[in-house]
N, C-alpha and C positions, 0 to 999 in steps of 0.2 A: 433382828427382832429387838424391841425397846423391853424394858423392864415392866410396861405393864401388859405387853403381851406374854409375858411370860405365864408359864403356868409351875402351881405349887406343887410338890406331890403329894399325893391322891387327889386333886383336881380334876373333872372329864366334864366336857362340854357337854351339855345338856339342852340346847339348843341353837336356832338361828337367832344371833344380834338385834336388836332393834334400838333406831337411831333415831334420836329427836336431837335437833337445830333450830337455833333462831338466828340471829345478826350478833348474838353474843355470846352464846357459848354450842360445843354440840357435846352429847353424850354417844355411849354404847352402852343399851341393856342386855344382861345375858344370863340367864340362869344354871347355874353350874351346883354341883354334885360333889361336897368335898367329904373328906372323912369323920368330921361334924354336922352332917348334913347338907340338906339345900341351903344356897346363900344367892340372894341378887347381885352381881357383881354390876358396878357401874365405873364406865371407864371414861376420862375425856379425856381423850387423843390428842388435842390441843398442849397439853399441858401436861401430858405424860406422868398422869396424877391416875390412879384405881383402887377400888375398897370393895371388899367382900361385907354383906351386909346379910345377918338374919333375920326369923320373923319377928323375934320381938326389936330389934334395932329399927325396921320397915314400919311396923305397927307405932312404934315411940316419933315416929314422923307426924303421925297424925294427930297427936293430943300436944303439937306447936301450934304457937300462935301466927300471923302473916308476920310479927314484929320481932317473932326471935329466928325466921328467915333473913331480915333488915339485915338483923347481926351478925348472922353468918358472913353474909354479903362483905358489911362492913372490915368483918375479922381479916378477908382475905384481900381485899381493894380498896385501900385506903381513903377516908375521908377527900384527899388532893387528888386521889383517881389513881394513882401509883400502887400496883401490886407491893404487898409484903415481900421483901426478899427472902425474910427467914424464915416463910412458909412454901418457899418451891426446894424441888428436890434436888 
């Protein structure tokens, strides 16, 4: 099992997965049940990268712009197209 299947304690699965793909990345959605609450956990398997996300974290998505997505982008895939190293695990 990798590290982002792992689970925290008091984590319990709270439902089935759901998985969106393109030609560039895929996720796993899954709503989990921690001892602060519900959290969206989103996983990409690819890259053995996951984050527990609440509702205000979820809701703070929506009041970005398409341009501070850019940046996101940017933060992690460098301008020449080469991943940051000092941002993988």
């Amino acid at each position: 099992m990798t590290a982002y299947e792992d689970r925290a304690a008091g984590e319990a699965d709270s439902g089935a997965p759901i998985h969106i793909s393109n030609e560039f990345a895929t996720i796993r959605l899954r709503k989990v049940r921690t001892r602060n609450g519900e959290r969206l956990e989103v996983v990409a398997p690819r890259r053995g990268l996951r984050i527990l996300l609440d509702a205000v974290e979820l809701e703070s998505l929506t009041w970005q712009t398409p341009e501070a997505f850019s940046g996101f982008l940017r933060a992690s895939i460098g301008r020449d197209g080469h991943e940051d190293e000092s941002r993988m695990p």
